[in-house]
N, C-alpha and C positions, 0 to 999 in steps of 0.2 A: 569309437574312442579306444580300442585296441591297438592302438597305433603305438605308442610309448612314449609319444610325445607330448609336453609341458601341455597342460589346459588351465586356462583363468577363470572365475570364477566371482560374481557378484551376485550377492543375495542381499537385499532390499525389503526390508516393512517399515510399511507406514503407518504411525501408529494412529492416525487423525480417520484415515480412510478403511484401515486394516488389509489396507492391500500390501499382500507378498509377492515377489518377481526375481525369479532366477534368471541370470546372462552367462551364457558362457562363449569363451572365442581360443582360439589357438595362438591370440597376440595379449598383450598388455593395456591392447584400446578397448575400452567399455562399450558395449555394441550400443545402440541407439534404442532397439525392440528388443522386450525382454522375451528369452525362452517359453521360460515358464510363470506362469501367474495366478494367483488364487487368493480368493476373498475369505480370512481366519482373523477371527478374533483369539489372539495370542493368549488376552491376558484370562480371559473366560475358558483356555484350552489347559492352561497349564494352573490356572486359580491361585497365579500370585505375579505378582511384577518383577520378580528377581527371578533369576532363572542362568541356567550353566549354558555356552552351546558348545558343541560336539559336531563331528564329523561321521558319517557310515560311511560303506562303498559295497557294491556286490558286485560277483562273478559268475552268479548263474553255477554250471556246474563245471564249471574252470575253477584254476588256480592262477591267481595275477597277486602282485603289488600296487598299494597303493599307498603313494607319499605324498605328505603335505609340503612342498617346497616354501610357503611362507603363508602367514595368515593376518591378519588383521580387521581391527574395526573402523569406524567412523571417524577420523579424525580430522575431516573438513568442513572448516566454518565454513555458517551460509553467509553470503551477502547480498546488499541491498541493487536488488536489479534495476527499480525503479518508484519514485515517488508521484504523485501528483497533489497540489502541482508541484516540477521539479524547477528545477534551479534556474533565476533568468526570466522563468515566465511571466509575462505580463497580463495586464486585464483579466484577473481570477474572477472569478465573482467572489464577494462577501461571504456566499454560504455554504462555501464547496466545501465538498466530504472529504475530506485527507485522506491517500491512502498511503500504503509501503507495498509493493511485494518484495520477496525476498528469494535467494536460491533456492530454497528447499522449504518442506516442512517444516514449521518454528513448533517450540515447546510454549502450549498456549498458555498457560500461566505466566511464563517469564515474560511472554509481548506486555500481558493485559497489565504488568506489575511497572513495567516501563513509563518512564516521563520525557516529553521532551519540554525544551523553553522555545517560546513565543517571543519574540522581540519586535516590536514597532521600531524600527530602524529609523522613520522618519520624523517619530517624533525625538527620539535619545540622539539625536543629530541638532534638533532644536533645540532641544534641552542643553545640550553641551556649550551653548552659547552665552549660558547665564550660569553663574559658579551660586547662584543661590538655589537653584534648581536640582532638588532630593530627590524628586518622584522618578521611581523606576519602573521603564517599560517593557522590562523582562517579566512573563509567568509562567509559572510550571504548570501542564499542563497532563493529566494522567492520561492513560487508553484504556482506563477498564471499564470503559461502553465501548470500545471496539467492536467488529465481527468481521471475523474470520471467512473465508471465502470455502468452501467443499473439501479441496486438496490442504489448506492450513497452510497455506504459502501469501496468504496474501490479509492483507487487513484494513479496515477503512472506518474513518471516525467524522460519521456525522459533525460538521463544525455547529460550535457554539461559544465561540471563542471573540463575540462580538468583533471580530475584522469590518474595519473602516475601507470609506470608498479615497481611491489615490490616495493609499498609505503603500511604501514599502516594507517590508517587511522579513524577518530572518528565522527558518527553522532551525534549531540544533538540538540532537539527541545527548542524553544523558547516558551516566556511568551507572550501576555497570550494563552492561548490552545483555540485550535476551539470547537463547540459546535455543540451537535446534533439540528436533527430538531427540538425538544421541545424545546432547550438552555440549555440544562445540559452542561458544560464544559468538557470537556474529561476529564479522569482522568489519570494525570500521576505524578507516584511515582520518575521514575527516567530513563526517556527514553534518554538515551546516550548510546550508543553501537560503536564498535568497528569490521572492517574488514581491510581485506589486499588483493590488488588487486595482478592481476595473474603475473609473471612473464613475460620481453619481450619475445616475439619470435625469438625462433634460428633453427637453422638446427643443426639438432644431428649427420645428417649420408650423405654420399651420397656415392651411389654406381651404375656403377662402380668405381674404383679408379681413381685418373687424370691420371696415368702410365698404364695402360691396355690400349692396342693396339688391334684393330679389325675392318673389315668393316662396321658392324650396332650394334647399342646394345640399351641400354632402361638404361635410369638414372630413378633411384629411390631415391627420398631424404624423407627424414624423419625428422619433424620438431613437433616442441612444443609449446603450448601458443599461437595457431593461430587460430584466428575466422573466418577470412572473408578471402580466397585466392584472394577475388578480390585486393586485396589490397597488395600480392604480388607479387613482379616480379622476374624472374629468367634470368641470362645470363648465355649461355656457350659457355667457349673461349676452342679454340679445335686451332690446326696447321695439315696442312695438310700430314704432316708425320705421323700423328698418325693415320690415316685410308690408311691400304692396302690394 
């Protein structure tokens, strides 16, 4: 680094993992691996959350300069990389776990403070049909049973939000948006999306037929839109004429 030439410089803590990671490069492109990295609890080193930062430099038993050509902090909102389910998809099942990830580490208080609105799309379509129809099928819905994924970049909410079978349906986030750990705001342009959960479950088939007559045999049924068999039950009503 004797050389006199410009060096970059990216220093990184997270404060969910407490991982620190130095990059440095000879261009203005953030390298991908970081130099340097170590595992420091910040806020247990210095014994308060507010805190100055500063720069050193050494020479060993030289004499050099060194200048700061320009410095700054965090000032990039994260955004939303990815939902499930996202936008468009079909057949959810009824009980799936919404999640977000996000670009970066989010400040978790501000997710778990967040609401978004539930919209049954298919029936406020129905509803529109009739001008005496009040009931509204928007509700707000909180995240403070969320949980957060290791890194703090992602989050996932167990449903219990009673979703119907062949309903469509509408996510939108509320104002104001959560914030990473720096406090950049997330940024969103227009996060409303749309899905349609799975159809109920039926039985498509069973075989054998009810009129086939025989001493032993083996029922196979064949069914659709079913997750959990615990959760069905089968009877078969038989009379004793029909086994010879």
């Amino acid at each position: 680094m004797d050389s006199g030439i410009v060096w970059f410089s990216w220093v990184d803590y997270n404060g969910v993992t407490d991982d620190l990671e130095v990059r440095l490069s000879t261009t203005n492109v953030r390298p991908v691996a970081p130099l340097l990295t170590r595992n420091v609890n910040l806020v247990a080193e210095l014994g308060q959350t507010n805190a100055y930062v500063g720069f050193t430099s050494g020479t060993g038993g030289g004499s050099n300069n060194h200048d700061i050509r320009q410095w700054k902090g965090d000032t990039v909102p994260p955004t939303v990389i990815s939902t499930n389910p996202q936008g468009g998809d079909a057949d959810v099942p009824i009980e799936i776990a919404f999640s977000v990830q996000f670009s970066e580490p989010m400040n978790q208080p501000s997710v778990l403070g967040w609401e978004l609105q539930l919209e049954n799309t298919t029936r406020s379509v129905q509803q529109s049909l009739f001008e005496e129809a009040k009931l509204s099928e928007i509700i707000d819905v909180g995240l403070a049973n969320a949980q957060f994924n290791p890194t703090g970049d992602t989050i996932t909410v167990s449903s219990s939000w009673g979703l119907a079978y062949s309903q469509s349906y509408r996510i939108a986030f509320t104002e104001p948006p959560p914030t990473d750990v720096a406090g950049n705001p997330l940024q969103i342009d227009s996060l409303t999306f749309d899905f349609t959960t799975v159809g109920e479950p039926a039985i498509q088939s069973v075989a054998p037929s009810s009129d086939q007559a025989g001493g032993q045999f083996t029922v196979d049924i064949k069914m659709q839109n079913v997750t959990d068999l615990f959760d069905v039950s089968f009877v078969l009503n038989y009379t004793t004429d029909q086994f010879h």
